[in-house]
C-alpha positions as CSV (number, residue, x, y, z in Angstrom):
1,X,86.8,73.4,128.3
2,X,90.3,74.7,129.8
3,X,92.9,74.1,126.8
4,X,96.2,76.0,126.2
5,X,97.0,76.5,122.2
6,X,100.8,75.8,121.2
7,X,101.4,76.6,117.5
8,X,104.2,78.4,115.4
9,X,103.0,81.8,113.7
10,X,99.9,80.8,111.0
11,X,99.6,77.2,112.7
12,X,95.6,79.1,113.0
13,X,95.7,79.3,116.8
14,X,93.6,82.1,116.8
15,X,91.1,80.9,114.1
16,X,90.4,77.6,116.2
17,X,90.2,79.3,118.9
18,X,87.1,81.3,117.9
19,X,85.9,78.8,116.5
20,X,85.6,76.8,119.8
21,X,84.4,79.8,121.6
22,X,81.3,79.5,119.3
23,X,81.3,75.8,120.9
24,X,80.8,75.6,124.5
25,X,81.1,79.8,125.5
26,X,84.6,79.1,126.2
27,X,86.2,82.2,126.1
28,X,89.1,83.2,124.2
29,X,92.3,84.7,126.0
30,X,95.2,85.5,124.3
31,X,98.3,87.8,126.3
32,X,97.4,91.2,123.5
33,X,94.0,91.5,124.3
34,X,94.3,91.1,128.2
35,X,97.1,93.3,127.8
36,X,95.1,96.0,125.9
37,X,92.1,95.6,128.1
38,X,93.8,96.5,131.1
39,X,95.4,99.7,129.2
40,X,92.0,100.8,128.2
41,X,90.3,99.9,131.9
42,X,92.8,102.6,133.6
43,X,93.3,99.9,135.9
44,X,96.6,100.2,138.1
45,X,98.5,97.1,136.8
46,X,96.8,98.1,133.1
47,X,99.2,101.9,134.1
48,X,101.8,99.7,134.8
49,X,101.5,97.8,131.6
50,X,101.3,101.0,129.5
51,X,104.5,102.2,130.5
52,X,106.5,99.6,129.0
53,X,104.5,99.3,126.1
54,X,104.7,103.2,125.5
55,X,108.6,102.7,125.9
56,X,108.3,100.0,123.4
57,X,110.1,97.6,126.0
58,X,108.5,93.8,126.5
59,X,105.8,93.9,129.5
60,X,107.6,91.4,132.3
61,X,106.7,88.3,133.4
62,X,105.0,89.2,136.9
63,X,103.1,92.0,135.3
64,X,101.5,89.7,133.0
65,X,101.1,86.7,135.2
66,X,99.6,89.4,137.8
67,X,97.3,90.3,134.9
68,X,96.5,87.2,134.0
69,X,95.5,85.9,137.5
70,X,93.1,89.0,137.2
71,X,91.8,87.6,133.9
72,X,90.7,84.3,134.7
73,X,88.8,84.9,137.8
74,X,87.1,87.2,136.0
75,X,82.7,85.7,135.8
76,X,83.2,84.9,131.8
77,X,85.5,82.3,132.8
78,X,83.6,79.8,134.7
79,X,82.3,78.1,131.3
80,X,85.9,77.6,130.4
81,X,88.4,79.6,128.7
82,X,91.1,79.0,125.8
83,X,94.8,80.1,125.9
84,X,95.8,81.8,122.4
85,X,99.5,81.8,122.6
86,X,100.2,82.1,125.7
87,X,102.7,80.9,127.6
88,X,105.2,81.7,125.3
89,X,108.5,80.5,127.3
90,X,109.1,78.3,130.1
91,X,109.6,80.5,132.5
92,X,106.1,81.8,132.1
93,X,104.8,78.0,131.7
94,X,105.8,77.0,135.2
95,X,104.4,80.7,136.5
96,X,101.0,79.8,135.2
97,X,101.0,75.9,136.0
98,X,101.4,77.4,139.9
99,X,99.4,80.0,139.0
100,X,96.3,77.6,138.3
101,X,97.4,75.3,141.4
102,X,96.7,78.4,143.3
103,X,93.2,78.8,141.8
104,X,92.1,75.1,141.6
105,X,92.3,75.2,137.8
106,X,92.4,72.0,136.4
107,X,93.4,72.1,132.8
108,X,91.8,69.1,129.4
109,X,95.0,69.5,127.7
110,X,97.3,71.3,125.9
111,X,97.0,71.3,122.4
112,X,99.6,71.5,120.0
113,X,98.4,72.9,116.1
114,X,101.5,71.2,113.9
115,X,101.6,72.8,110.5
116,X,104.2,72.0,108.0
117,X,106.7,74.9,107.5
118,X,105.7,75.5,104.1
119,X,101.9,75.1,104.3
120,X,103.0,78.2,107.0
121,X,104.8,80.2,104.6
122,X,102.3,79.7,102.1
123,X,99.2,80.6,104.4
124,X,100.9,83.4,105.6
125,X,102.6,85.5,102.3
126,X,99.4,85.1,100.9
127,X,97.3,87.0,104.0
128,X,96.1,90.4,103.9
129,X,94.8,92.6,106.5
130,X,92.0,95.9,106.5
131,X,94.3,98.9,106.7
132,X,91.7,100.0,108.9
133,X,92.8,100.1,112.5
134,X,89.3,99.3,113.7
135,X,88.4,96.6,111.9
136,X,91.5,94.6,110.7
137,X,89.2,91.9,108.8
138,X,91.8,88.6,107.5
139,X,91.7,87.6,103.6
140,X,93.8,85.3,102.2
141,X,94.8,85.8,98.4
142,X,93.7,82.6,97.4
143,X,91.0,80.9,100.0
144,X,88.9,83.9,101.1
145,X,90.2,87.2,98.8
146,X,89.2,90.7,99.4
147,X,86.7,92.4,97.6
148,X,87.9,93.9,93.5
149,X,90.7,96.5,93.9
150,X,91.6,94.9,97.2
151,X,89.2,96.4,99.6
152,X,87.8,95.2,102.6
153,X,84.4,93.5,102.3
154,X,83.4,95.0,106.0
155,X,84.2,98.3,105.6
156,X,85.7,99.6,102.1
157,X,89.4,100.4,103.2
158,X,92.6,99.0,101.3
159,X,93.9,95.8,102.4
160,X,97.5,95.6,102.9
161,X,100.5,92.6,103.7
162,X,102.0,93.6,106.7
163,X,105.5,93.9,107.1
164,X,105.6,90.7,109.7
165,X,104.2,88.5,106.6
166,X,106.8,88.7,103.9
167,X,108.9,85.6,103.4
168,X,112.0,87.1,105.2
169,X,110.1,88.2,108.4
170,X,108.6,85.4,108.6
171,X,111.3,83.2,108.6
172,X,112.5,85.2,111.4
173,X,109.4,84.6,113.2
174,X,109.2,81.1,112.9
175,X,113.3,80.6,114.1
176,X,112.4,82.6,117.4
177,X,109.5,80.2,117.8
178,X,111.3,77.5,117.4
179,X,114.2,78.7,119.8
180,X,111.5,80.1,122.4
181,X,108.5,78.8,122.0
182,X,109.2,75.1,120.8
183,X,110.7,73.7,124.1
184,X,107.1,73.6,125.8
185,X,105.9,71.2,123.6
186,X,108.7,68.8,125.8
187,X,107.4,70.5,128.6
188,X,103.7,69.9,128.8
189,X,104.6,66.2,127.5
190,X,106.5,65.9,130.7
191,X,103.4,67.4,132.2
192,X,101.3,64.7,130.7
193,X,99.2,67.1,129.2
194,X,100.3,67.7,125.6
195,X,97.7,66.5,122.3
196,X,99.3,66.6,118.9
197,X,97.0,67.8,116.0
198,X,97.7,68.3,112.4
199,X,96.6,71.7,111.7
200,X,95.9,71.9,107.6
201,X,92.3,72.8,108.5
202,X,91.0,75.0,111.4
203,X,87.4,73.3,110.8
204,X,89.0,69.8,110.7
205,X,91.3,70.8,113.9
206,X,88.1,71.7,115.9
207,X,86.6,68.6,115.4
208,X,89.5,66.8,116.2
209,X,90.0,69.0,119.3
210,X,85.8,68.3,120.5
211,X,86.5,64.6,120.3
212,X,89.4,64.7,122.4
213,X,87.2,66.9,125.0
214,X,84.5,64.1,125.0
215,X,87.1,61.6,124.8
């Protein structure tokens, strides 16, 4: 499968997209990890890369476009590869759309995870994260808590809320999404590539996803 995952902050892009991973082999690619890889690989656009993000200034477009061309003709993409958040604007929608012409990547579809706004909120004051920088396991307080005196069941450390998950932040998140983000749901309808899915479960949404692949 080629797919491209649109979906506000806790719309569980990153949950379904492991999930089909464990599928077909399809891996899963989202802008962070590609980002860090490259950092940790010494390459020369992964040097590049590290500057900004040591200035704490946003990584530009052509950096991570040049990256990302990198990415997918890398050998673990030939059984198919997911897109976890990524592209973010338009801008950087029509970069990769040429970006694939350019590599004879043909794409199934987009799909877009739609979660009600306060099934979001809800799903996302109530996560906690490992404190521990090397293992950063997900709990939720009610569907999947952590061990007694909130510790990690992996690995024993504290788990914590982070300070992008309290109701305030995340209302911030979710209004840039919606400002930034949003529009390329219009776009890859235009495209004739977009697939709705109600997102309340990330097992349901998987299945939902596999039948439009066969479909």
């Amino acid at each position: 499968m080629k797919i491209i995952l649109l979906g506000a902050p806790g719309a569980g892009k990153g949950t379904v997209a492991k999930l089909l991973t464990e599928y077909d082999g399809s891996v899963q690619i989202s802008t962070g990890d590609i980002l860090r890889a490259a950092v940790k690989q010494g390459s020369e656009l992964g040097t590049k890369a590290k500057d900004y993000m040591d200035r704490g200034d946003l990584v530009p477009d052509s950096l991570i476009m040049q990256i990302m061309e990198a990415r997918l003709q890398e050998p673990d993409c030939q059984n198919g590869f997911i897109l976890d958040g990524f592209p973010r604007t338009i801008p950087q929608a029509q970069e990769l759309k040429e970006l694939l012409i350019k590599l004879g990547i043909k794409m199934n579809f987009v799909a877009n995870l739609d979660v009600p706004r306060d099934v979001i909120l809800d799903r996302l004051t109530t996560r906690r994260t490992c404190s521990n920088s090397s293992c950063q396991e997900i709990y939720n307080v009610k569907s999947n808590p952590p061990a007694e005196g909130g510790k990690c069941k992996k690995c024993g450390s504290p788990v914590i809320q982070r300070a992008d998950e309290t109701e305030e932040a995340i209302t911030n998140r979710l209004e840039t999404y919606n400002n930034k983000t949003a529009p390329l749901i219009g776009f890859y309808e235009k495209e004739g590539l977009l697939k709705n899915f109600l997102s309340l479960s990330s097992k349901d949404t998987v299945e939902e996803i596999k039948k439009a692949l066969k479909g």
